[in-house]
LUMROLUM-436284 format. One line per field, with one value per residue: x, z, y of N, C-alpha, C in turn. Coordinates in Angstrom, 3 decimals, padded with zeros to 6 digits. Last residue first. Layout:
N
n.c1 <- (X,...) .
n.c3 <- (Z,...) .
n.c2 <- (Y,...) .
ca.c1 <- (X,...) .
ca.c3 <- (Z,...) .
ca.c2 <- (Y,...) .
c.c1 <- (X,...) .
c.c3 <- (Z,...) .
c.c2 <- (Y,...) .
REM end
This chain:
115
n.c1 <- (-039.994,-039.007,-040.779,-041.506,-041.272,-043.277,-047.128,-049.297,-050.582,-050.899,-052.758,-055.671,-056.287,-054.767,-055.756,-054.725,-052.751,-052.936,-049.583,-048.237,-049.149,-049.425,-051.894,-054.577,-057.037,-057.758,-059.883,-062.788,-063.525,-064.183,-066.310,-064.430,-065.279,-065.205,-063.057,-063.840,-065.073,-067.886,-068.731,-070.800,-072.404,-072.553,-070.915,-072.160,-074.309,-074.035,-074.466,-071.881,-071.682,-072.984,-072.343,-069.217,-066.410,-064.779,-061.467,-059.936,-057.636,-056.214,-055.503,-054.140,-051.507,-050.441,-049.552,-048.107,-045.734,-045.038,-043.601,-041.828,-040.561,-039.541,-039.018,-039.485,-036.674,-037.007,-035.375,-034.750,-034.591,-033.314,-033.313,-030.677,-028.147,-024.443,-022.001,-019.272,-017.864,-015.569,-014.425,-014.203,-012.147,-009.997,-010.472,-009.906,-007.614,-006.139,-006.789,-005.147,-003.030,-002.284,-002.849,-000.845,001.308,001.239,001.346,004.046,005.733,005.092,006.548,009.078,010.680,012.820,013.608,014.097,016.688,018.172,018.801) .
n.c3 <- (-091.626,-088.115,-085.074,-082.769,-079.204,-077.222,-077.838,-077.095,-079.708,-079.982,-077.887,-076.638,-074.980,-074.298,-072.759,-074.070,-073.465,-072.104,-069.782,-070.610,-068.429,-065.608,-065.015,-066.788,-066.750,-063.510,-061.316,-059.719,-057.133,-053.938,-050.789,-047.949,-044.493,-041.410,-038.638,-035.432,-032.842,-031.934,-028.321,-026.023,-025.013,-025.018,-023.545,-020.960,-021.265,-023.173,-025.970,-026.589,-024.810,-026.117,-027.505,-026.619,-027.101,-026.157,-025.768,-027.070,-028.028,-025.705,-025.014,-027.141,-026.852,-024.433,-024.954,-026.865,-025.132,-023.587,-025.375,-025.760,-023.344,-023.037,-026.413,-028.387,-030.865,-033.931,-035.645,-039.209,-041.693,-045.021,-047.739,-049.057,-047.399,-048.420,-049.543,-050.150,-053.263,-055.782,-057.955,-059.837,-058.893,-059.327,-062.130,-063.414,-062.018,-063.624,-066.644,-066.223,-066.062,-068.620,-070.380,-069.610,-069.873,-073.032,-073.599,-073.068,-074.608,-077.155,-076.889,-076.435,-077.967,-078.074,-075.396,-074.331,-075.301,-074.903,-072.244) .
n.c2 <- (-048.731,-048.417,-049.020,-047.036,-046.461,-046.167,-046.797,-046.001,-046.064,-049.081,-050.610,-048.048,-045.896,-042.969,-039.624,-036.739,-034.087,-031.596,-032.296,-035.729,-038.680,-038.754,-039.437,-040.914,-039.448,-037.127,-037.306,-037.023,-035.282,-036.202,-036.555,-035.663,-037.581,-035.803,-037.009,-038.241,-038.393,-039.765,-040.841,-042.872,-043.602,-046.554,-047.352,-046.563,-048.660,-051.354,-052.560,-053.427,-055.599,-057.411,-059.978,-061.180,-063.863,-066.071,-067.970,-070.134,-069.044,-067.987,-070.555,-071.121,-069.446,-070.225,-072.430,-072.019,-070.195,-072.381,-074.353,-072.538,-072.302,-074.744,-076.436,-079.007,-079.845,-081.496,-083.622,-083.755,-085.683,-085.528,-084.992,-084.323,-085.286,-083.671,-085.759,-085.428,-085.236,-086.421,-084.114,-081.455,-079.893,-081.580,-081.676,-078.968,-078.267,-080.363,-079.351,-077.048,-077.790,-079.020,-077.118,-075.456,-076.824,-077.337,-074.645,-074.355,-075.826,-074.815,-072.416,-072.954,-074.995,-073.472,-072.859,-075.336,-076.029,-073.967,-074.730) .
ca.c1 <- (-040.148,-039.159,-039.549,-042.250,-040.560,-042.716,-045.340,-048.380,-050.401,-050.128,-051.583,-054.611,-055.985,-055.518,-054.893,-056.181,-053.001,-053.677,-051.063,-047.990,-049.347,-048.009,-051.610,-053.454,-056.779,-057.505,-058.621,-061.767,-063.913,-063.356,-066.100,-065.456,-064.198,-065.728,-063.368,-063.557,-064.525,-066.962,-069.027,-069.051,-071.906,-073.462,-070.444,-070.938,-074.698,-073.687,-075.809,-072.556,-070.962,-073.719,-072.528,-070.763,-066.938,-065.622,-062.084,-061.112,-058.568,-057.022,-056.284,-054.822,-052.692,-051.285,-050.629,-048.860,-046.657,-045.670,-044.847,-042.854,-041.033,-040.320,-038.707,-040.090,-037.556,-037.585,-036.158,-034.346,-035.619,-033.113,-034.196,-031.798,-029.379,-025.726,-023.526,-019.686,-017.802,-016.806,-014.392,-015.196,-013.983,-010.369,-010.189,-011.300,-008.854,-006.127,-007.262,-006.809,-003.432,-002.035,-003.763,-002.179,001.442,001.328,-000.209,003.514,005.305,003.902,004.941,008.323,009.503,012.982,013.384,013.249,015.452,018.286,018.110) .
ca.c3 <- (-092.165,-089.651,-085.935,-083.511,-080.196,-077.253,-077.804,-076.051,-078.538,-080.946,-078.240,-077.765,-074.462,-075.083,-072.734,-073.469,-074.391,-073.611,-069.892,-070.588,-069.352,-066.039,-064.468,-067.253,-066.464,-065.187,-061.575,-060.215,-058.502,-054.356,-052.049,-048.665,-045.861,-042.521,-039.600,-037.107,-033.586,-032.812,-029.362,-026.816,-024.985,-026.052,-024.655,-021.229,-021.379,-022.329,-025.209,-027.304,-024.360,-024.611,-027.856,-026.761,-027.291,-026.951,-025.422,-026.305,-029.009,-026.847,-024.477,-026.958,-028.009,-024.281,-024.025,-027.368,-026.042,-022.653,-024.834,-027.015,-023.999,-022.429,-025.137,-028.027,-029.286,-032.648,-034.148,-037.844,-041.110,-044.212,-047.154,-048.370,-048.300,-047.686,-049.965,-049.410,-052.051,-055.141,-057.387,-060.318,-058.673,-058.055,-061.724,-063.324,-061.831,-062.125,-066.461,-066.748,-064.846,-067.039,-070.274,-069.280,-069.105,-071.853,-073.881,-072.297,-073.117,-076.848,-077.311,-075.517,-077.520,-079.168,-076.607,-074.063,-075.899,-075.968,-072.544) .
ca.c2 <- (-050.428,-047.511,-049.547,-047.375,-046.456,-045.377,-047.328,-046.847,-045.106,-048.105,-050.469,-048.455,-047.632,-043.524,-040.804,-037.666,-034.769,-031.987,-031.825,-034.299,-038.093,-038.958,-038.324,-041.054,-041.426,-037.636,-037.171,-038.329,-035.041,-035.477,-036.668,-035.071,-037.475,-035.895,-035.898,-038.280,-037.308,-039.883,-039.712,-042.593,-042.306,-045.508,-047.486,-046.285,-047.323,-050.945,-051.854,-052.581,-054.176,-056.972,-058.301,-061.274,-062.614,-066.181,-066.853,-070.588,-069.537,-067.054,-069.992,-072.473,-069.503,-068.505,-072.663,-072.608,-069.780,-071.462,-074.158,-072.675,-070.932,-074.037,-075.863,-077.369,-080.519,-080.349,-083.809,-083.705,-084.911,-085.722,-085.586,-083.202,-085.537,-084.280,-084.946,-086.116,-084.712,-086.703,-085.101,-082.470,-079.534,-081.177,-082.653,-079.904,-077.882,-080.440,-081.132,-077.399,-076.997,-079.956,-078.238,-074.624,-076.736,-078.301,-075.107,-073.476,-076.257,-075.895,-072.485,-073.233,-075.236,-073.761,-071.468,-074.241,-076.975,-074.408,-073.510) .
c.c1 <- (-039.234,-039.407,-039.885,-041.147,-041.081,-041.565,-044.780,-046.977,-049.500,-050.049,-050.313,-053.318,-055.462,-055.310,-055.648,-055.196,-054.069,-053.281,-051.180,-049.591,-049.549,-048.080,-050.220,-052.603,-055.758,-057.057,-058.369,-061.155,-062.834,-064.005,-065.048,-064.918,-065.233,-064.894,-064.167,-063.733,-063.454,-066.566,-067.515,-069.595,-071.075,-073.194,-071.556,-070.547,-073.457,-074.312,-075.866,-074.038,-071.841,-072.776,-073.276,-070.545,-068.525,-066.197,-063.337,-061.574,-060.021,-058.022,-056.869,-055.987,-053.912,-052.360,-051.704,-049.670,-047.876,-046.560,-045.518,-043.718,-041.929,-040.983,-039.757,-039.234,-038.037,-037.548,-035.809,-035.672,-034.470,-034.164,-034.358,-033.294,-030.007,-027.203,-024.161,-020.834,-018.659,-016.899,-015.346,-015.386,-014.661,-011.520,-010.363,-011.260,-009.942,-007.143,-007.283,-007.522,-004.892,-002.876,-003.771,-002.820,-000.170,000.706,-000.228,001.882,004.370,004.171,004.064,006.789,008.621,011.098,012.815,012.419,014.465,016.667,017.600) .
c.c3 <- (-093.729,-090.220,-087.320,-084.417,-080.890,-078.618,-078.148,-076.222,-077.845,-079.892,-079.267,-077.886,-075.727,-074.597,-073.596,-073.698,-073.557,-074.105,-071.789,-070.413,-069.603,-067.154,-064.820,-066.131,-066.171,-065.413,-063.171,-060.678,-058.777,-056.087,-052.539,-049.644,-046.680,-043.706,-040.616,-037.569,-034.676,-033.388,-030.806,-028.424,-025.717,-025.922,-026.012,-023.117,-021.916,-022.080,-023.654,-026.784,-025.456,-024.209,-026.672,-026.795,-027.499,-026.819,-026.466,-025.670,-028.260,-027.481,-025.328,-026.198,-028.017,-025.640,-024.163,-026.533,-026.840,-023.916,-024.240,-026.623,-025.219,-023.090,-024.040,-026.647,-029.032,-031.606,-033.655,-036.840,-040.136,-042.823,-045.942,-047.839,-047.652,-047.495,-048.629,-049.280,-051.295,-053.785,-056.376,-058.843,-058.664,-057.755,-060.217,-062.448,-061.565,-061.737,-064.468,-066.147,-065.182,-065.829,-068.931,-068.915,-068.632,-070.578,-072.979,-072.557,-072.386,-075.663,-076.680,-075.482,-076.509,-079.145,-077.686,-074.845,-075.107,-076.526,-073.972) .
c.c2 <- (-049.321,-049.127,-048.435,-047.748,-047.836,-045.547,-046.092,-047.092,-045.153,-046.451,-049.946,-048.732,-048.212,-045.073,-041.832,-038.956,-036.116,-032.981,-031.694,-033.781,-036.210,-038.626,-038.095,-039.670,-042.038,-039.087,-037.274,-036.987,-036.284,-035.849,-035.879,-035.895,-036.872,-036.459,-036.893,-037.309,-037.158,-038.842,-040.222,-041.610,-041.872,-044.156,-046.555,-046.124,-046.462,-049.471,-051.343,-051.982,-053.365,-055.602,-057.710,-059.966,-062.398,-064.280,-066.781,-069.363,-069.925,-067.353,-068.825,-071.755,-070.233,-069.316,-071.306,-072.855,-070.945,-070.535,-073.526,-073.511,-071.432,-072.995,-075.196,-077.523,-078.845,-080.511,-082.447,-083.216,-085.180,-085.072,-086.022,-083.664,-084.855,-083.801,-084.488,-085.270,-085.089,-086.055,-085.213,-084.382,-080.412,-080.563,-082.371,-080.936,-078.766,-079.446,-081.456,-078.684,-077.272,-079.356,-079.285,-076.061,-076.270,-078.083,-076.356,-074.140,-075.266,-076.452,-074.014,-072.837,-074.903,-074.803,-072.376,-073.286,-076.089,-074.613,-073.506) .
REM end
């Protein structure tokens, strides 16, 4: 007990540096990688071909302007509303009311150093 008390400042830094050195020592060891270069094999399934057949066909649909002189299609009425012009706005809408907004980077700052 003796020889305890009498060292145990420096078994105790022993002891940190032993636990230290087995840390490192178990993070730092070689772990078995693996390369990110590695390619792997797709296989499509049904379903991704059944979709690459739909797209293949979409793509070969062609569109003519001949509905537009349909009669049907000249009836068609539009019940949109009007957009009315509006007046612009101020430049700055976050800026307190009177004061004009300015493009100046001295304006802009909110805290100016004292010299």
């Amino acid at each position: 007990m003796g020889f305890f008390s009498k060292y145990k400042t420096y078994l105790f830094i022993a002891g940190g540096a032993l636990i230290a050195i087995g840390v490192w020592w178990g993070f730092s060891a070689e772990t078995p990688s693996d390369s990110l270069l590695t390619t792997e094999r797709v296989e499509g399934g049904p379903a991704d071909k059944a979709l690459v057949d739909t797209l293949l066909q979409l793509r070969s649909v062609t569109l003519s302007g001949t509905i537009f002189s349909d009669p049907a299609f000249i009836l068609l009425q539009d019940f949109g509303t009007q957009i009315i012009p509006e007046p612009i706005g101020r430049p700055n809408p976050f800026a307190p009311l009177g004061v004009s907004a300015t493009s100046s980077t001295v304006g802009n700052k909110l805290f100016t150093p004292r010299r």
